[in-house]
KOLBA-223891 format. One record per atom (N, C-alpha, C): x, y, z negated. Coordinates in steps of 0.1 Angstrom, whole numbers, plus 5000, padded with zeros to 4 digits. Last residue first. Layout:
XYZ...
//
This chain:
483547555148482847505156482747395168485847645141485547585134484147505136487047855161487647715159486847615153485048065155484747965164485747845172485948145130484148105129484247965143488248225140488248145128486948085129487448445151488448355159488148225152486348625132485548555143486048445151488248655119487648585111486748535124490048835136490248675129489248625119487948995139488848955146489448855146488149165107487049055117486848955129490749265101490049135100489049055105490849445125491449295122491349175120489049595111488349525128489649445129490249655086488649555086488449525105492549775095492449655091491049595089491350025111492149915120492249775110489950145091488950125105490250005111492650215076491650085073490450035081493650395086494450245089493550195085492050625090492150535103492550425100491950625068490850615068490750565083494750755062494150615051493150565062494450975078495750865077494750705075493151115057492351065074493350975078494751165040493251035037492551025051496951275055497451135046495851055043495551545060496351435069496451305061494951635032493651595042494351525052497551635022496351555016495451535025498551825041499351675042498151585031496652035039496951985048497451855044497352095006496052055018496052005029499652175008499352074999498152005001499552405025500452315027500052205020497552545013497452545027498552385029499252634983498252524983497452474999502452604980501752674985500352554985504852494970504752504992503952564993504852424943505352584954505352604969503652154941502652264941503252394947504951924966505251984954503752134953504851724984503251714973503851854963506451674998505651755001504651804998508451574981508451684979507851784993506851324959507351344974507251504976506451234936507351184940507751214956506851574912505851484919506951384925507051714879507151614887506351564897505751904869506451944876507451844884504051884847505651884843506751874854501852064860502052064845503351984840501352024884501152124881500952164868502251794892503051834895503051984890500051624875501951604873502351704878498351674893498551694881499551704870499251534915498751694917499151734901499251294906500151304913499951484912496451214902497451214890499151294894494851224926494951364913495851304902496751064941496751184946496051254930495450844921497150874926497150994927493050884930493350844922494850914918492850824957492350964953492850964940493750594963494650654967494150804961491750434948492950434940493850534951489150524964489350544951490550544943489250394994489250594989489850604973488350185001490250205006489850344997485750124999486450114985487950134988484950205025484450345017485650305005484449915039485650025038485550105033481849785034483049795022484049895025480749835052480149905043481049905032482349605072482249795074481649855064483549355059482149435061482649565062486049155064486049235060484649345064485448775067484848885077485448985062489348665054487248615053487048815060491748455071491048555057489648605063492248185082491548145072490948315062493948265103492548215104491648195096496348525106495848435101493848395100496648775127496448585130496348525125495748955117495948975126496148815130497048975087495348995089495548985102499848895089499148845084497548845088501049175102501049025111499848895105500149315083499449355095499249195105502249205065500849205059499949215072504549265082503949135080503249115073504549575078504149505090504149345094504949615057503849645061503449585072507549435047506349445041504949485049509349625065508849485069508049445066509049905061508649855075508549705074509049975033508650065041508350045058510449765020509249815015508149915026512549695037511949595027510349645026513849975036513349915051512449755047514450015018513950095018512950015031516549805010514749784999513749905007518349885026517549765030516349755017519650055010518850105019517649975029518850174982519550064988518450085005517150454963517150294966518150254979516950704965517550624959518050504958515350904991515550834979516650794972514650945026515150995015514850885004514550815050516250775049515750885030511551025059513050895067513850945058509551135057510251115051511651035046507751135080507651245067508651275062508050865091507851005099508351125092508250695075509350685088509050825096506250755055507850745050508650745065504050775070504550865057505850835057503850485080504050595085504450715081503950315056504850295068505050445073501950385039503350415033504350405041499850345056500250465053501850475049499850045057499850105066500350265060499450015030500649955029501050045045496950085030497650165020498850165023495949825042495349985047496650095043496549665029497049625036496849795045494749695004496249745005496949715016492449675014492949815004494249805006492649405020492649525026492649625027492649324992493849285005493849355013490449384980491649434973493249424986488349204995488649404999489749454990489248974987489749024996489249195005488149014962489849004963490149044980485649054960486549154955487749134958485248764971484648894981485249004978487848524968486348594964486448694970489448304987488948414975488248474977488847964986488748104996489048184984490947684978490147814976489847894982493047554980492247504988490847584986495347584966494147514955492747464961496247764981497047604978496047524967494647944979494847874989495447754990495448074955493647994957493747944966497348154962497748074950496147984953497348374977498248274982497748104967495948554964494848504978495448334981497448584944496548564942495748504953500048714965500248614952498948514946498048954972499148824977499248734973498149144950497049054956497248934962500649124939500149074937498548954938501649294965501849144961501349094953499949514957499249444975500049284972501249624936499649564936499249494944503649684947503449604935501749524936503049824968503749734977503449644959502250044957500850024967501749834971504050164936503050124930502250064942506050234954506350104944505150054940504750424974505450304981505550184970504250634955502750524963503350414970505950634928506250664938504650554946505050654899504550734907504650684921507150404890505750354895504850414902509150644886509250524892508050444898507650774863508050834875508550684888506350554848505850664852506250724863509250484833508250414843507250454849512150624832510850654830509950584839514850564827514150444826512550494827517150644845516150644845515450594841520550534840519450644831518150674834521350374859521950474859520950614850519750154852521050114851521950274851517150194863517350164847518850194845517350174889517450344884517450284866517649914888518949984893518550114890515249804880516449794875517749904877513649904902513549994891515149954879514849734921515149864924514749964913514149484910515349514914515649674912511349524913512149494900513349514898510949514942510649614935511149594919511549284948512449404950512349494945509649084933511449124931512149204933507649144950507749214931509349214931508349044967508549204966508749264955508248824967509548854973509248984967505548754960506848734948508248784950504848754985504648864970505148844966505648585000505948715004505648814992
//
């Protein structure tokens, strides 16, 4: 499933390559290319220690749930916020924006082998989305680039507040839902193995 995405996501920067965009920057801005690149990777990584018969380590899998949290947002955001806008093909849209998220969800939700997610770790879902968000602000208020034009700085700063403080309480519910997922299966898991 990661390797599927990096694809698409390779694809689809291809295709803005193809018609003059080649700024990687703005392309990688978008939180849908950059949260679906990283989350396959993770993927790719959890997938690869598994065939080696590996758990992965305690950093990797709060990296899975960062993004499986993240991957939650970009569902909602985009089918509510932001339906049908972009560039892209419209099956990469639905690729990225509903299948992806919701067979990472299918993933923490029945698979047996991913490990207890600790309530003291959910705090680390905050850093790369705050992240984003001030590079994102900053862009917008110095070359005037942002990638979603509710982030633009002329809506006014009430407006630019609001959808920031909606989108990290956003965050902050989907990740209370993927760590009680995960634990959910991992308790399932403790008592198969018993």
């Amino acid at each position: 499933m990661g390797s599927a995405v990096l694809l698409v996501v390779l694809y689809t920067y291809a295709l803005r390559i193809a018609v003059g965009d080649v700024n990687p920057f703005n392309f990688f801005g978008y939180f849908t290319n950059q949260t679906s690149s990283l989350t396959a990777l993770v993927l790719i990584a959890v997938g690869g220690l598994a065939l080696n018969g590996r758990r992965p380590p305690a950093w990797l899998s709060v990296a899975w749930g960062v993004g499986a949290a993240c991957l939650i947002v970009v569902a909602v955001v985009y089918n509510a916020l932001v339906p049908g806008t972009g560039s892209a093909p419209a099956w990469v849209s639905v690729a990225l924006h509903v299948v992806f998220p919701v067979l990472v969800l299918i993933d923490i939700a029945f698979s047996s082998d991913r490990p207890l997610l600790a309530w003291k770790q959910v705090w680390w879902v905050l850093p790369y989305p705050l992240l984003w968000i001030t590079v994102v602000l900053l862009r917008g208020a110095t070359d005037g680039w942002v990638p979603y034009g509710f982030l633009l700085p002329d809506r006014g700063l009430p407006s630019l507040m609001l959808h920031v403080v909606g989108i990290l309480m956003l965050l902050m519910v989907a990740a209370a839902a993927v760590w009680a997922l995960s634990r959910r299966s991992s308790r399932r898991s403790v008592a198969r193995t018993r």
